[in-house]
BATORMI-698933 format. One record per residue (C-alpha): residue number from 0; residue in one letter; x negated, y, z negated. Coordinates in steps of 0.001 Angstrom, whole numbers. Each point is the difference from the previous one (the first is absolute). Example, Ala and Ser with C-alpha at 12.3 -4.5 7.8 and 13.67 -1.06 7.14 Angstrom:
<sites>
+-----+---+---------+---------+---------+
!   k ! r !      px !      py !      pz !
+-----+---+---------+---------+---------+
!   0 ! a !  -12300 !   -4500 !   -7800 !
!   1 ! s !   -1370 !    3440 !     660 !
+-----+---+---------+---------+---------+
</sites>
This chain:
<sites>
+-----+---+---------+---------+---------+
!   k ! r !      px !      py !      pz !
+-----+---+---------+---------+---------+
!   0 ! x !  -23091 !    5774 !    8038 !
!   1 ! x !     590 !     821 !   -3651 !
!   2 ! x !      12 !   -3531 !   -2316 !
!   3 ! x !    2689 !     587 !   -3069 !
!   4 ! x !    -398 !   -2033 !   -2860 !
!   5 ! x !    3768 !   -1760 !    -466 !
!   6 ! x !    -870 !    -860 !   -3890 !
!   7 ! x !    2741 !    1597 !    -913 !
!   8 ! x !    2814 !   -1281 !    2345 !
!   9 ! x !   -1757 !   -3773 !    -413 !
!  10 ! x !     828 !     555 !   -3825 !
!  11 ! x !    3829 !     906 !     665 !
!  12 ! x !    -214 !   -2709 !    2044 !
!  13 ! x !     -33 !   -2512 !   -2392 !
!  14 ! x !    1512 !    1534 !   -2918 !
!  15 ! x !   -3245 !    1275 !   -1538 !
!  16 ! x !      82 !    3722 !     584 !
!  17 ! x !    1163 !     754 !   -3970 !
!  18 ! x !    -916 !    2941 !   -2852 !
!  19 ! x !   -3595 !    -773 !    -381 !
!  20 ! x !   -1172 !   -2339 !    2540 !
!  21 ! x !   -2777 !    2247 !    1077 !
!  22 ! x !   -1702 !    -129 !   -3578 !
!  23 ! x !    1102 !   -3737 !     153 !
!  24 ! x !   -1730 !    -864 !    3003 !
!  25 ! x !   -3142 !    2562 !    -965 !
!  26 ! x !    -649 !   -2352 !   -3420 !
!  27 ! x !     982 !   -3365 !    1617 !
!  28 ! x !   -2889 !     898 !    2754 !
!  29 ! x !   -2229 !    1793 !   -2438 !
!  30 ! x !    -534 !    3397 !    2107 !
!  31 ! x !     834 !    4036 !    -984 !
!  32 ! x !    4242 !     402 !     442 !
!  33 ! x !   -1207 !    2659 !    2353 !
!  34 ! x !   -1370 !   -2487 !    2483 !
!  35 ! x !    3481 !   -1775 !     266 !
!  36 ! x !    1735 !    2898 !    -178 !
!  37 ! x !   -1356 !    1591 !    2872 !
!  38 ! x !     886 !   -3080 !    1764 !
!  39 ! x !    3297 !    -362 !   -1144 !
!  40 ! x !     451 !    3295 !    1507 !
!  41 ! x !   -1957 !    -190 !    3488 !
!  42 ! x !   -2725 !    2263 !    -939 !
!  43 ! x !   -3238 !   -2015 !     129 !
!  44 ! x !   -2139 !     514 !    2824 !
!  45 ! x !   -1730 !   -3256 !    -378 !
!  46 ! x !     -98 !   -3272 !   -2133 !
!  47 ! x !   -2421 !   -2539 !    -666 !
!  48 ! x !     144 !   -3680 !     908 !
!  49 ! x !    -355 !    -535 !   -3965 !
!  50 ! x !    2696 !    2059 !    -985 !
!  51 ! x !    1850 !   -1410 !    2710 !
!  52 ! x !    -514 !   -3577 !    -607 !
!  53 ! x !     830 !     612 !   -4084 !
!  54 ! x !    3544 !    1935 !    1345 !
!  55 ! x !    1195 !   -3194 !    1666 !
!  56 ! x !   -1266 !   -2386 !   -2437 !
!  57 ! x !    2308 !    1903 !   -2368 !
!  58 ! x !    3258 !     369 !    2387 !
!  59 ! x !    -683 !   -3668 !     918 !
!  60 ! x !     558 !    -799 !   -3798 !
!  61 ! x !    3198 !    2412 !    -161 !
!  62 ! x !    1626 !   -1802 !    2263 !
!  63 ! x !   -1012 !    1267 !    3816 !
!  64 ! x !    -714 !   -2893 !    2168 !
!  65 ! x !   -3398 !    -111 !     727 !
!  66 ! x !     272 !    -582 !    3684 !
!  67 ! x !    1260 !    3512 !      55 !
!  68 ! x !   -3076 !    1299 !    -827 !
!  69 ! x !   -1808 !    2168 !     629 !
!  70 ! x !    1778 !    1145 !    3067 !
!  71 ! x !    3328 !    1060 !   -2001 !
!  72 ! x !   -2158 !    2508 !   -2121 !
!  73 ! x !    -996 !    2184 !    3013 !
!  74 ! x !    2146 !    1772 !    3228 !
!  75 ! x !   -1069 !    1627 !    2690 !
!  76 ! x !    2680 !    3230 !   -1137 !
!  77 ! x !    3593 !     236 !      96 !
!  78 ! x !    1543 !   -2077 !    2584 !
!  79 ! x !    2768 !    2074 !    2176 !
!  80 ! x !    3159 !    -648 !   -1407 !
!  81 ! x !    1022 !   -2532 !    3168 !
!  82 ! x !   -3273 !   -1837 !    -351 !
!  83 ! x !     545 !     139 !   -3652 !
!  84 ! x !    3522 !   -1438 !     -70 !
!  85 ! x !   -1357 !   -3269 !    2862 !
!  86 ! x !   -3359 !    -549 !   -2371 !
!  87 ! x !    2479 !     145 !   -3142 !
!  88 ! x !    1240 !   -3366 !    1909 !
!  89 ! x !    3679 !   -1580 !   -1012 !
!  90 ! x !    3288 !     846 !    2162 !
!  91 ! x !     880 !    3370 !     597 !
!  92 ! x !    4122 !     665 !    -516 !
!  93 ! x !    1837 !    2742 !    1407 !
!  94 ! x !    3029 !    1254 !   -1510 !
!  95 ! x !    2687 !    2097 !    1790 !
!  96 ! x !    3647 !     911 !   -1097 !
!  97 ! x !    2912 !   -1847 !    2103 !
!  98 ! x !    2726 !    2529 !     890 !
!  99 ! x !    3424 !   -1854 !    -372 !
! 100 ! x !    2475 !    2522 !     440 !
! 101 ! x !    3524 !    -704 !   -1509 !
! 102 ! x !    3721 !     292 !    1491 !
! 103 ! x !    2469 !   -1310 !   -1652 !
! 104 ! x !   -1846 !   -1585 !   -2530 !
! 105 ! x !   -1717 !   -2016 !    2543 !
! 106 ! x !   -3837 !     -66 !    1094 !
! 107 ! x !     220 !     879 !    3356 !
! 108 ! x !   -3233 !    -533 !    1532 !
! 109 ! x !   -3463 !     110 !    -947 !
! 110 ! x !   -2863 !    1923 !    1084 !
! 111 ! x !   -3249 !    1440 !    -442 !
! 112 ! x !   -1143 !    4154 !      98 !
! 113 ! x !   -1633 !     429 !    3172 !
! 114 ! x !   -2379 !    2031 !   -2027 !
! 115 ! x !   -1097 !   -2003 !   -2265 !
! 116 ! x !    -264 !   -3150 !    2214 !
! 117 ! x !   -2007 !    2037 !    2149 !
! 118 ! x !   -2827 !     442 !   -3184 !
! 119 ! x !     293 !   -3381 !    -678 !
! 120 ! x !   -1174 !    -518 !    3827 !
! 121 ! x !   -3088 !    2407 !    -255 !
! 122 ! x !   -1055 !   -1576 !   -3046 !
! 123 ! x !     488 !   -3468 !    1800 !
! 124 ! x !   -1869 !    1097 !    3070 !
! 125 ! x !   -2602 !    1348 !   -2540 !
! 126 ! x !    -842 !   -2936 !   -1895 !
! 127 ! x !    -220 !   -2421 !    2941 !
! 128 ! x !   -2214 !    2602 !    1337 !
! 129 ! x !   -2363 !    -821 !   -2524 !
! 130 ! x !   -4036 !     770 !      22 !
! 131 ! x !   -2888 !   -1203 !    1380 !
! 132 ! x !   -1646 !   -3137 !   -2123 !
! 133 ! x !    2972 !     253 !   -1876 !
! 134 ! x !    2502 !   -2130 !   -1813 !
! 135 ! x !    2739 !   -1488 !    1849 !
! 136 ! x !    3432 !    1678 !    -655 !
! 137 ! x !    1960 !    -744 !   -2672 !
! 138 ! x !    3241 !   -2099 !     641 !
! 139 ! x !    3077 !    2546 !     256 !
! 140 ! x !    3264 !    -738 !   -1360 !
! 141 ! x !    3290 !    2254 !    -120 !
! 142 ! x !    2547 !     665 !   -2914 !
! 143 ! x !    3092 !    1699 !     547 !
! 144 ! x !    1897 !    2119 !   -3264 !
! 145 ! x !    3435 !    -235 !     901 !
! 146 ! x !    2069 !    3117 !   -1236 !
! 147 ! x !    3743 !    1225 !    1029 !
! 148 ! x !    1828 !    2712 !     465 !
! 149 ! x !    2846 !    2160 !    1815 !
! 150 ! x !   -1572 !    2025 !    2653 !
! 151 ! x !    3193 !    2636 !    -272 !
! 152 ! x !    -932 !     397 !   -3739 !
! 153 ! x !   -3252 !    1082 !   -1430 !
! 154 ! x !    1067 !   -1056 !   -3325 !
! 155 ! x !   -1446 !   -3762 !   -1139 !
! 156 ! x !    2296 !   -2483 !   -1052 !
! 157 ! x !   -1061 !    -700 !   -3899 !
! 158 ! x !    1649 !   -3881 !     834 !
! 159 ! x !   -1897 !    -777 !    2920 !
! 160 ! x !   -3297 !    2065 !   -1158 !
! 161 ! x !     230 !   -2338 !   -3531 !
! 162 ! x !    -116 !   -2811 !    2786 !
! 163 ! x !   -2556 !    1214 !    2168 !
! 164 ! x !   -2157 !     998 !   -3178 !
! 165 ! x !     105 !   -3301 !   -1697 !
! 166 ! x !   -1437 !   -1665 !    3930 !
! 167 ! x !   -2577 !    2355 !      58 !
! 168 ! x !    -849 !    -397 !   -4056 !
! 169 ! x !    -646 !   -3716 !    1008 !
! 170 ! x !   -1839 !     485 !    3029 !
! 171 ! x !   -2619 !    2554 !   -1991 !
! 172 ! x !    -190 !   -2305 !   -3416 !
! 173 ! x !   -1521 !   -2884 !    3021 !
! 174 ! x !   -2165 !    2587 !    1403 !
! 175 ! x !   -1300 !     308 !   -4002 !
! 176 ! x !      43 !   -3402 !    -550 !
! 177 ! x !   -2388 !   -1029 !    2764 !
! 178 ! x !   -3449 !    -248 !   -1224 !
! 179 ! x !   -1587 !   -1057 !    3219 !
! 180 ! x !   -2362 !    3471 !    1875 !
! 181 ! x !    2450 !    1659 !    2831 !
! 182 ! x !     988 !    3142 !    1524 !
! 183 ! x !    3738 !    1352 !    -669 !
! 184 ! x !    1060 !    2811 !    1804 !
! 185 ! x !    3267 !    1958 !     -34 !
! 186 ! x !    1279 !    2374 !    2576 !
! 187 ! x !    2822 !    2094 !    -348 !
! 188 ! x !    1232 !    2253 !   -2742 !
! 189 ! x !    2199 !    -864 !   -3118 !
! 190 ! x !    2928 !     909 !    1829 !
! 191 ! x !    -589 !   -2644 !    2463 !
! 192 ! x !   -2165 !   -2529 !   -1484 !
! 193 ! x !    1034 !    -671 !   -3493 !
! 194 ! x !   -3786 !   -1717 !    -718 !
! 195 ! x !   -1471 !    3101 !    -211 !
! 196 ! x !    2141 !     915 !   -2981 !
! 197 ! x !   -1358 !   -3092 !   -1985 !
! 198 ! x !   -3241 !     791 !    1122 !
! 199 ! x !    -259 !    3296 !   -1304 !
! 200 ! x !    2143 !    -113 !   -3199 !
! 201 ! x !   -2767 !   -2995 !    -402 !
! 202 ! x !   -3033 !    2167 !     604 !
! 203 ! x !    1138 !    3025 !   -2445 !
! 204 ! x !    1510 !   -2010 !   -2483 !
! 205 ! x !    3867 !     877 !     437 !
! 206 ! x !    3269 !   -1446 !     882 !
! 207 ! x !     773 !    -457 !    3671 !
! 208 ! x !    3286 !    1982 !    1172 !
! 209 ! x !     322 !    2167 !   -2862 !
! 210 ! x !    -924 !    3065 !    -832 !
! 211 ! x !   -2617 !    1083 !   -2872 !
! 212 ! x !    2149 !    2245 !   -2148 !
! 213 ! x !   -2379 !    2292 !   -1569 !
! 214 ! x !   -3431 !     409 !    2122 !
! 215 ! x !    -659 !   -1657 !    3104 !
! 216 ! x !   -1743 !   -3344 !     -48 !
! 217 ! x !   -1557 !     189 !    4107 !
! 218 ! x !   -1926 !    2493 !     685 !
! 219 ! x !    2289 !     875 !    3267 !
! 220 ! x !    3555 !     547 !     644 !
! 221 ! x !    1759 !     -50 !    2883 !
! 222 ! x !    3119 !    1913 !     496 !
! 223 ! x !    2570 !   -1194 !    2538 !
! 224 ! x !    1869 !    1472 !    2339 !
! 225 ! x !    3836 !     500 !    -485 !
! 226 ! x !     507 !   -2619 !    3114 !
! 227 ! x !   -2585 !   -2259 !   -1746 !
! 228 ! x !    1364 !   -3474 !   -1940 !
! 229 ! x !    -369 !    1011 !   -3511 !
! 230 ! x !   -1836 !   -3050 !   -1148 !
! 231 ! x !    -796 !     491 !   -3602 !
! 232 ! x !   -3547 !      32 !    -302 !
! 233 ! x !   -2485 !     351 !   -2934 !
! 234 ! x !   -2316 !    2891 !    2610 !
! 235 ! x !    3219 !     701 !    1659 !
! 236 ! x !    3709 !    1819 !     129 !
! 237 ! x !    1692 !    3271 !    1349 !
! 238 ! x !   -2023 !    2509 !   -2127 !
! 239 ! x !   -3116 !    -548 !   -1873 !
! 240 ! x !    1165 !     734 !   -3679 !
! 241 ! x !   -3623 !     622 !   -1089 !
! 242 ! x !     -85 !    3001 !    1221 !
! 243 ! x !    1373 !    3475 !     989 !
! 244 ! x !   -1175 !    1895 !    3074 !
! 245 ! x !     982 !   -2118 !    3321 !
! 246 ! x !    1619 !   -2860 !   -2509 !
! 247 ! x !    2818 !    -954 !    2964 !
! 248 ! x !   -2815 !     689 !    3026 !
! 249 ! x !      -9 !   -2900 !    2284 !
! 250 ! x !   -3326 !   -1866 !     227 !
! 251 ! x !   -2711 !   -1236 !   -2392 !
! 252 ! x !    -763 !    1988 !   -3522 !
! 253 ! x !   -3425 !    -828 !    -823 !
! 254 ! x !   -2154 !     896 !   -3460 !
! 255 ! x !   -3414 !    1582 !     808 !
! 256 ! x !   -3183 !    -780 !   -2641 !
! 257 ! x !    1060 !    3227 !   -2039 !
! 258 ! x !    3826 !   -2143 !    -530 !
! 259 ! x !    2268 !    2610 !    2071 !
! 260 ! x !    2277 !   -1133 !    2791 !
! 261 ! x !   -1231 !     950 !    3381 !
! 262 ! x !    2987 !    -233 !    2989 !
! 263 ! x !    -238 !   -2061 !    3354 !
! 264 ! x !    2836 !     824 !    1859 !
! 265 ! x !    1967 !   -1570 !    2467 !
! 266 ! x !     874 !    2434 !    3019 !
! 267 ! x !    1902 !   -1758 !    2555 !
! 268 ! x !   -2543 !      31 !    2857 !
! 269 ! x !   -2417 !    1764 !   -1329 !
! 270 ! x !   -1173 !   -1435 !   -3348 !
! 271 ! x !    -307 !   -3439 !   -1733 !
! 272 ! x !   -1851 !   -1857 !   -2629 !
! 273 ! x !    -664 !   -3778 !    -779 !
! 274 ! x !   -2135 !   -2071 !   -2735 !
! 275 ! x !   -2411 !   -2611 !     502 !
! 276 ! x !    -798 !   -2056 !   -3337 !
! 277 ! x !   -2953 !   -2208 !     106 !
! 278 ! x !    -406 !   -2553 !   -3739 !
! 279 ! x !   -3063 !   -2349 !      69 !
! 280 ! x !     -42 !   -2453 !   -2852 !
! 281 ! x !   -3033 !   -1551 !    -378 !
! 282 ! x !    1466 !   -2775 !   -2569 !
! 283 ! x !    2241 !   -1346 !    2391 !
! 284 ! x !   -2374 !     547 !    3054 !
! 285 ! x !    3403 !    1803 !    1655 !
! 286 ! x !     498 !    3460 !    1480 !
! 287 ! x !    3193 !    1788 !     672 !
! 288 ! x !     735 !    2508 !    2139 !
! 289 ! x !    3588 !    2463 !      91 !
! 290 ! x !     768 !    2192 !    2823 !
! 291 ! x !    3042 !    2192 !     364 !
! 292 ! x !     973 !    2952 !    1313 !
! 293 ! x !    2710 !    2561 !   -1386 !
! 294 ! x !    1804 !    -618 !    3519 !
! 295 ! x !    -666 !   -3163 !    2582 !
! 296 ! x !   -1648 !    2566 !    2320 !
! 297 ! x !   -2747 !     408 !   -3081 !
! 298 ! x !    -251 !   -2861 !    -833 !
! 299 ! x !   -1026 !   -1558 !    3883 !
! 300 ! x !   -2355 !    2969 !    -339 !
! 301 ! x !   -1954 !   -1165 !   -3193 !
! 302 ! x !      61 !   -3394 !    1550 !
! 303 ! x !   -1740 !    1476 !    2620 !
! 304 ! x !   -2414 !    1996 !   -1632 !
! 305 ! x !    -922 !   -2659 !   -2431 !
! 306 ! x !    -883 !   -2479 !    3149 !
! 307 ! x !   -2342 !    2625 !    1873 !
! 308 ! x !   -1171 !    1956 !   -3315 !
! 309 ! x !    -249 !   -2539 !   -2124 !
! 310 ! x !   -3217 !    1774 !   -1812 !
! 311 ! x !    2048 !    2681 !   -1672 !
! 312 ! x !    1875 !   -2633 !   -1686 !
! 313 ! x !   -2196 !   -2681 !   -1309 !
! 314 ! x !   -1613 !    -664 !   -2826 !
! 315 ! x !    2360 !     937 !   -2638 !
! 316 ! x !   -1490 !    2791 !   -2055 !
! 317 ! x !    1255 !    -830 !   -3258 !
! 318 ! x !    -962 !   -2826 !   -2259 !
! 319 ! x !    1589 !   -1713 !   -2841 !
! 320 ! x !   -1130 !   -2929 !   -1565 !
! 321 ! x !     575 !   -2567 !    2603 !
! 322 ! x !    1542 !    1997 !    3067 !
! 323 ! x !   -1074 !    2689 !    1827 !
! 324 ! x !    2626 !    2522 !    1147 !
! 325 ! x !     755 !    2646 !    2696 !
! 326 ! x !    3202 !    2401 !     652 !
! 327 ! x !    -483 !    1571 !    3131 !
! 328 ! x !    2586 !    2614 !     867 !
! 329 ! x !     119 !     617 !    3871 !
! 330 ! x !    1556 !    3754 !    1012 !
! 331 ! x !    1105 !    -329 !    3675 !
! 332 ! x !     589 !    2644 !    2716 !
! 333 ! x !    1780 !   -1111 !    3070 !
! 334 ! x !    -831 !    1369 !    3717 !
! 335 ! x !    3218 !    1486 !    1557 !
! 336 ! x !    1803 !   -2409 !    2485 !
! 337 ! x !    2399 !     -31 !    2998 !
! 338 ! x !    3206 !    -985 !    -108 !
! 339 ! x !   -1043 !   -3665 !    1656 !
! 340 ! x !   -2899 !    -610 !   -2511 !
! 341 ! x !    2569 !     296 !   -2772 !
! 342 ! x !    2563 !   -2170 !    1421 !
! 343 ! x !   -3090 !   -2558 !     258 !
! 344 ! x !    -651 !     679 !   -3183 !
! 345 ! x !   -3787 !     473 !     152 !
! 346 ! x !   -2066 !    1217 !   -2745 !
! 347 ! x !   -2522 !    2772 !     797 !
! 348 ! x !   -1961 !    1424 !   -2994 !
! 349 ! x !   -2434 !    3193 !     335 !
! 350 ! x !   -1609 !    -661 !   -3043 !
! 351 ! x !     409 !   -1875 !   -3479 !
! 352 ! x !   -1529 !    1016 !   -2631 !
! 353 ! x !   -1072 !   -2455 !   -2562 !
! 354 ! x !     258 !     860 !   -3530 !
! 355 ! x !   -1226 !   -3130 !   -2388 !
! 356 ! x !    1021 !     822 !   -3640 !
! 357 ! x !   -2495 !     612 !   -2818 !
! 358 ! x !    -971 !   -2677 !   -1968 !
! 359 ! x !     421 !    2070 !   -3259 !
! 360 ! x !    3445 !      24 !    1310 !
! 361 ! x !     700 !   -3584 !     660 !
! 362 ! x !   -2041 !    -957 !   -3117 !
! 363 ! x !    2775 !    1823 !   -1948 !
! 364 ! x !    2803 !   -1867 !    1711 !
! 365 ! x !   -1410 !   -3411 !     286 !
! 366 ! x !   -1273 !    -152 !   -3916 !
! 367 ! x !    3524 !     621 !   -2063 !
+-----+---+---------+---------+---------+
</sites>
């Protein structure tokens, strides 16, 4: 069993990780900055009980409670990211878009994607699972995002999508606004969950539901279909305008860690792609995890994936200041199917490729 020194985490933790606090901590504790430092960054192979005892005398006095100590400065590695998410404690909140198709100018019904409700069950089934000596699950609690539209007419209507937008603006500024540790997680694409819009105009630091005019702002695009609902999107639209070659090519545009645009397409049958988006804030003790697919069908296959694979998605690779950060970009290939499996609607995958972005790449994004 490897032993990580969580120094660094403990310090986001409580608002401490700032320019300089490894010098600041070196002089407060009277020891070489390269002592700290190599703590600070997990790469000690031992420590003494004096240095030890000298560490916590000087967190204590910064403001860690004491009785946290010092157990909080040492892990046993990186929990898996469903262990992770129970230890992390607080509720965990699942988000899915509400369908409410429109006739007349009338809601009339409501429902849920079968696909996405399905994810939402593996990662239910998942977390109650648990793990041996464990934490007990997290309470679960469900949020619906309401959105409307005309299923004759893939065109939004800009009245009702002002409406639905201001909901969902409210819905995300509480999500912001809640300071106590959690788990939010948001299934479904833009199209269908408008959440995810906020979320990631939030993340890279642009307006939701409109598009950059100059360079893009997300370091992925997704081009719909012409059956699609055009939902304006900040990563989304009919073409991506950023670029030439395979501009109006269904699927998911993505920018590789030398900044071109590499092509996932969609292939009815044959070829899909989905996102999983995993945030960890250490400051607010509160992770965050977005999964969509291009189509439904992808995105119950990501679910899927991230529930049995859940090493090729967790940690998140990237760090910046207080989060850590991970884009993983999941190319699918789907197994041929009779006529009944289709009318069942199953999803068979022969592989899926996972493809996390660079963190050159997402530092460039996630710093303008």
């Amino acid at each position: 069993m490897k032993v990580e020194c969580r120094l660094k985490a403990l310090l986001s933790d409580h608002d401490l990780d700032r320019h300089g606090i490894i010098q600041e901590i070196a002089t407060g504790i009277g020891v070489n900055r390269h002592t700290i430092a190599k703590l600070y960054n997990d790469r000690t192979p031992t420590v003494s009980f004096g240095l030890l005892g000298r560490l916590c005398n000087w967190l204590t006095k910064n403001g860690v409670p004491p009785d946290e100590l010092p157990g909080a400065l040492f892990g046993s590695g990186r929990a898996p990211l469903w262990d992770a998410v129970a230890r992390q404690g607080g509720d965990v909140t699942i988000y899915l878009g509400e369908y409410q198709p429109m006739t007349e100018g009338e809601v009339t019904w409501r429902w849920i994607s079968r696909r996405d409700s399905a994810v939402a069950s593996l990662i239910i089934q998942r977390l109650s699972t648990g793990s041996e000596g464990g934490p007990r699950p997290s309470r679960l609690n469900f949020q619906y995002i309401p959105f409307r539209y005309s299923p004759a007419d893939p065109i939004v209507d800009p009245a009702l999508l002002a409406e639905d937008i201001n909901r969902t603006r409210t819905v995300f500024e509480q999500t912001q606004q809640n300071v106590t540790p959690g788990t939010a997680i948001i299934i479904g694409s833009q199209r269908v969950n408008y959440l995810l819009e906020f979320f990631m105009a939030d993340l890279f630091g642009c307006h939701p539901f409109a598009l950059p005019t100059r360079e893009p702002r997300v370091p992925f695009f997704s081009v719909y279909r012409p059956s699609d609902q055009n939902t304006p999107s900040c990563f989304g639209g009919r073409r991506n305008p950023f670029r030439r070659k395979d501009s109006k090519q269904p699927g998911l545009h993505h920018l590789n860690d030398r900044g071109h645009w590499v092509t996932c397409p969609w292939v009815r049958e044959e070829e899909d792609v989905g996102i999983v988006v995993s945030v960890k804030e250490h400051r607010r003790k509160s992770t965050t995890l977005a999964i969509f697919g291009f189509s439904g069908r992808a995105t119950e296959a990501v679910g899927e994936q991230l529930t049995l694979r859940e090493d090729l998605f967790w940690p998140p690779a990237t760090k910046l200041k207080t989060k850590d950060i991970g884009v993983f970009v999941c190319r699918l290939t789907y197994t041929p199917i009779d006529k009944e499996e289709e009318l069942q609607g199953r999803v068979q995958i022969s592989s899926c490729d996972v493809i996390p972005l660079a963190p050159r790449t997402l530092e460039r994004f996630l710093r303008r």
